[in-house]
N, CA, C and O of each residue as an XYZ file, in Angstrom:
320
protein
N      73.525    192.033    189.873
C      72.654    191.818    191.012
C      71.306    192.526    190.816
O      70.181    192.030    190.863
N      71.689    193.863    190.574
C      69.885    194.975    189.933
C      68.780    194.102    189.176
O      67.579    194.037    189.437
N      69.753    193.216    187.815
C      69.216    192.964    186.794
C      68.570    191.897    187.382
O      67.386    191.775    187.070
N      69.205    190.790    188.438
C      68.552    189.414    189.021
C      67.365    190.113    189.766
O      66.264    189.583    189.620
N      67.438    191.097    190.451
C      66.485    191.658    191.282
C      65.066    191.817    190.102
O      64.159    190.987    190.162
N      65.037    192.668    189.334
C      64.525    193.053    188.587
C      63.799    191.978    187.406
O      62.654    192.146    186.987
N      64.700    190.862    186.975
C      63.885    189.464    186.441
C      63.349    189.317    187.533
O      62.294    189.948    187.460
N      63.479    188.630    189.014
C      62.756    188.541    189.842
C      61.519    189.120    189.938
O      60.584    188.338    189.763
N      61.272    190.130    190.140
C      60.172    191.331    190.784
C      59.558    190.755    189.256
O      58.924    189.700    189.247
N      59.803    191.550    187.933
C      58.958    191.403    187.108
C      58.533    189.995    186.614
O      57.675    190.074    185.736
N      59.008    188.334    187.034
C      57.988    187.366    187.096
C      57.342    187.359    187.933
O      56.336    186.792    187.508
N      57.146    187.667    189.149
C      55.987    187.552    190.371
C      55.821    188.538    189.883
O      57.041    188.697    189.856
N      55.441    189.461    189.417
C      54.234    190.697    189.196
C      53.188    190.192    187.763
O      51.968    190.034    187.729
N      54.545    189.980    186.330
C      53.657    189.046    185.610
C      52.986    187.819    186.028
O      52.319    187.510    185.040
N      52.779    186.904    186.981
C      52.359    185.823    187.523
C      50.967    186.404    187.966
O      50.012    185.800    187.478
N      50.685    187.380    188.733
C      49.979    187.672    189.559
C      48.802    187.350    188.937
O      48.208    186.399    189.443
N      48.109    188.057    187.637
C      47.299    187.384    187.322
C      46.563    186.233    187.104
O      45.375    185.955    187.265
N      47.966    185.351    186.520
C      47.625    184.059    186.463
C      46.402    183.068    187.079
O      45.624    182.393    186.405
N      46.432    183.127    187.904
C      45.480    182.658    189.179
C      44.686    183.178    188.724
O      44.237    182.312    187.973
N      44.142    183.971    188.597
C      42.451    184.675    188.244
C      42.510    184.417    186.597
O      41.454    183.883    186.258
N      43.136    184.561    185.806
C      42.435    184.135    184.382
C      42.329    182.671    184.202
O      41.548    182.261    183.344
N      43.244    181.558    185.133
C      43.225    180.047    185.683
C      41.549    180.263    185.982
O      40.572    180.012    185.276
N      41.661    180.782    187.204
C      39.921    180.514    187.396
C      38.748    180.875    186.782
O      37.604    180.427    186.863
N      39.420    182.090    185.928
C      37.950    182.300    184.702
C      37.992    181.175    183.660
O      36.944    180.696    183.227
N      39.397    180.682    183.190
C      39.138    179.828    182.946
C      38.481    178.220    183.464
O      38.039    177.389    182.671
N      38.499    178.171    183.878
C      38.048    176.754    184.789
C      36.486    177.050    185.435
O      35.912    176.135    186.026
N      36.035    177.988    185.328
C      34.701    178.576    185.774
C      34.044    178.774    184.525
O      32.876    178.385    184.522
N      34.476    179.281    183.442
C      34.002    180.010    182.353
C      33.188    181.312    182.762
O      32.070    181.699    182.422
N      33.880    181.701    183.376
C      33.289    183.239    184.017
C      34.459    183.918    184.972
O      35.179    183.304    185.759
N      34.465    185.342    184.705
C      35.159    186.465    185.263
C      34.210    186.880    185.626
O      33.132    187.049    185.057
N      34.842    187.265    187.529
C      34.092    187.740    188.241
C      34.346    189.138    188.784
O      33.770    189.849    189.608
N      35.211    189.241    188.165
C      36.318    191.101    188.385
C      34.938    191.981    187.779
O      33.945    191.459    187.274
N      35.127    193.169    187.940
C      34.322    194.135    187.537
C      34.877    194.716    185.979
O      36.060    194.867    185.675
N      33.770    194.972    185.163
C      34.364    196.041    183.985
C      35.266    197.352    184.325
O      36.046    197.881    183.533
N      35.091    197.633    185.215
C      36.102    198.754    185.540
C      37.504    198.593    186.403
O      38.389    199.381    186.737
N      37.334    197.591    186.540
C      38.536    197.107    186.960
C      39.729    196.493    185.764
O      40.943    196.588    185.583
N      38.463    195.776    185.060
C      39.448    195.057    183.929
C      39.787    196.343    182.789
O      40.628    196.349    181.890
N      38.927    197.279    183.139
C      39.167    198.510    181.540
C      40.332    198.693    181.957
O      41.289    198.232    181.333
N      40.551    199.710    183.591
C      41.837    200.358    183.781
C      43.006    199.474    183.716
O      43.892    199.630    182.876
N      43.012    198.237    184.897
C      43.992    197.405    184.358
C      44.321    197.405    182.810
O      45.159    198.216    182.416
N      43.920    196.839    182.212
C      43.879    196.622    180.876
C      44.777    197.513    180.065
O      45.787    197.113    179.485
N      44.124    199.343    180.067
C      44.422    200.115    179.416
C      46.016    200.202    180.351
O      47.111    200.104    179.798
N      45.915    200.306    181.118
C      46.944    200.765    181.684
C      48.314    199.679    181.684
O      49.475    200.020    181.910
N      47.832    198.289    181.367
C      49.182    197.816    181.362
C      49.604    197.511    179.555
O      50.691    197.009    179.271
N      48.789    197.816    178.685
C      48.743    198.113    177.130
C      49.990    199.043    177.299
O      51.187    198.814    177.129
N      48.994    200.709    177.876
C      49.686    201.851    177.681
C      51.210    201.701    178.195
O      52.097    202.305    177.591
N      51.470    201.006    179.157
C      52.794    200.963    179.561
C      53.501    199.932    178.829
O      54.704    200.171    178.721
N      53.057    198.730    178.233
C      53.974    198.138    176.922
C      53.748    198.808    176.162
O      54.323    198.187    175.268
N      53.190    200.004    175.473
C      53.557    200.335    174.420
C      54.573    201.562    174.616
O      54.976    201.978    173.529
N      55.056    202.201    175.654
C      55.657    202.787    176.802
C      57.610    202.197    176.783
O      58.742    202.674    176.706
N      57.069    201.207    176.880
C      58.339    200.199    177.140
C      58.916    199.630    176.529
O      59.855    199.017    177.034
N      58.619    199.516    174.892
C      58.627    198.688    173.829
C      59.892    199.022    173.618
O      60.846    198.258    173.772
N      59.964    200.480    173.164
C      61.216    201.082    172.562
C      62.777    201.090    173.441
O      63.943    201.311    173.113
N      62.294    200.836    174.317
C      63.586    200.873    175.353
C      64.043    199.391    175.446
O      64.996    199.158    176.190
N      63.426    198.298    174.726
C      63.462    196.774    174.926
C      63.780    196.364    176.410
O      64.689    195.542    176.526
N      63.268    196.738    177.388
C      63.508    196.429    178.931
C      62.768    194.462    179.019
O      61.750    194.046    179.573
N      63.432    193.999    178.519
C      62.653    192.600    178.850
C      62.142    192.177    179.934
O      61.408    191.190    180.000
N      62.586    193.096    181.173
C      61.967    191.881    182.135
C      60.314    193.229    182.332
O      59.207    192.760    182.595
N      60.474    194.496    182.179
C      58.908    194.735    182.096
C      58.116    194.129    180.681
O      57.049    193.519    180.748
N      58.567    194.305    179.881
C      57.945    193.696    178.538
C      56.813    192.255    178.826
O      55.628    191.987    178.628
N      58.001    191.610    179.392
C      57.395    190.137    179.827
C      56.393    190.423    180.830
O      55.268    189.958    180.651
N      56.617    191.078    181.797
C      55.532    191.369    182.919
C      54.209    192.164    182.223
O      53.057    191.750    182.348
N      54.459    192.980    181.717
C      53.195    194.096    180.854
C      52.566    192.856    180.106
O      51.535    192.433    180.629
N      53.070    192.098    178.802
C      52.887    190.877    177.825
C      51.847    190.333    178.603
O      50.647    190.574    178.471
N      52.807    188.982    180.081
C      51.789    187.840    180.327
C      50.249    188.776    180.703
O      49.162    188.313    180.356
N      50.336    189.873    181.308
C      49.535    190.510    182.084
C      48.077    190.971    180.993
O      46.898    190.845    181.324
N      48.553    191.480    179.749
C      47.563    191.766    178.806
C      46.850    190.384    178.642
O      45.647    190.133    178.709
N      48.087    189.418    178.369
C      46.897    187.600    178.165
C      46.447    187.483    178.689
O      45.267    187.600    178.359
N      46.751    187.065    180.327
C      45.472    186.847    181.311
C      44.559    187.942    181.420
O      43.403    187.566    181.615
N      44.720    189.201    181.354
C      43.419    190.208    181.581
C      42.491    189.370    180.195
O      41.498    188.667    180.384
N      43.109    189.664    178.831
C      42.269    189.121    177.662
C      41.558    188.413    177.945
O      40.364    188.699    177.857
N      42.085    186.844    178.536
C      41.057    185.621    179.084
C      40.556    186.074    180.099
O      39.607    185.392    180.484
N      40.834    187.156    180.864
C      39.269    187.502    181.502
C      38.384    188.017    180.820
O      37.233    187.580    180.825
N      38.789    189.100    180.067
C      37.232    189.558    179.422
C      36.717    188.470    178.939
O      35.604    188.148    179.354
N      37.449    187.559    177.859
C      36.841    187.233    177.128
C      35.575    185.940    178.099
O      34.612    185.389    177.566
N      35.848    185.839    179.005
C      34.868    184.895    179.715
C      34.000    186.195    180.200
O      32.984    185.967    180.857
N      34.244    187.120    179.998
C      33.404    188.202    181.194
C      32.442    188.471    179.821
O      31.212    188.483    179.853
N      33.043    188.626    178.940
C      31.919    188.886    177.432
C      31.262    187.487    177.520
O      30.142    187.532    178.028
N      31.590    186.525    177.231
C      30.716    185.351    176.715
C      29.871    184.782    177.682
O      29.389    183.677    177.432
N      29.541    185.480    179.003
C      29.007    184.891    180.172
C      28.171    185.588    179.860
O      27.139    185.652    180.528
């Protein structure tokens, strides 16, 4: 039951982004701030690299999608 809880929670938390790197994509522009995207960023890196060793899949997956969509934000936030 923990473990269903826990896949649960960690796809709606990995999802969350989604929607905003969708719209940088489809805009070709991120509208988040650099300091928003640094800490995010660093901070959900630092915690997969945090998490790696313990193989916890359902944060892995949540930390993972979360680094891609931040990525496709910068990378529209650089090329704008």
């Amino acid at each position: 039951m923990l473990s269903t809880i826990g896949w649960i929670g960690s796809i709606l938390l990995s999802f969350c982004a989604v929607p905003e790197a969708y719209k940088s994509w489809r805009q070709r522009e991120c509208f988040l701030g650099w300091g928003f995207l640094g800490m995010w960023g660093i901070g959900e890196l630092m915690l997969f690299i945090y998490v790696l060793p313990s193989l916890d899949y359902p944060l892995l997956l949540n930390y993972a999608l979360n680094i891609l969509c931040i990525g496709i934000m910068c990378f529209y936030k650089i090329s704008r």
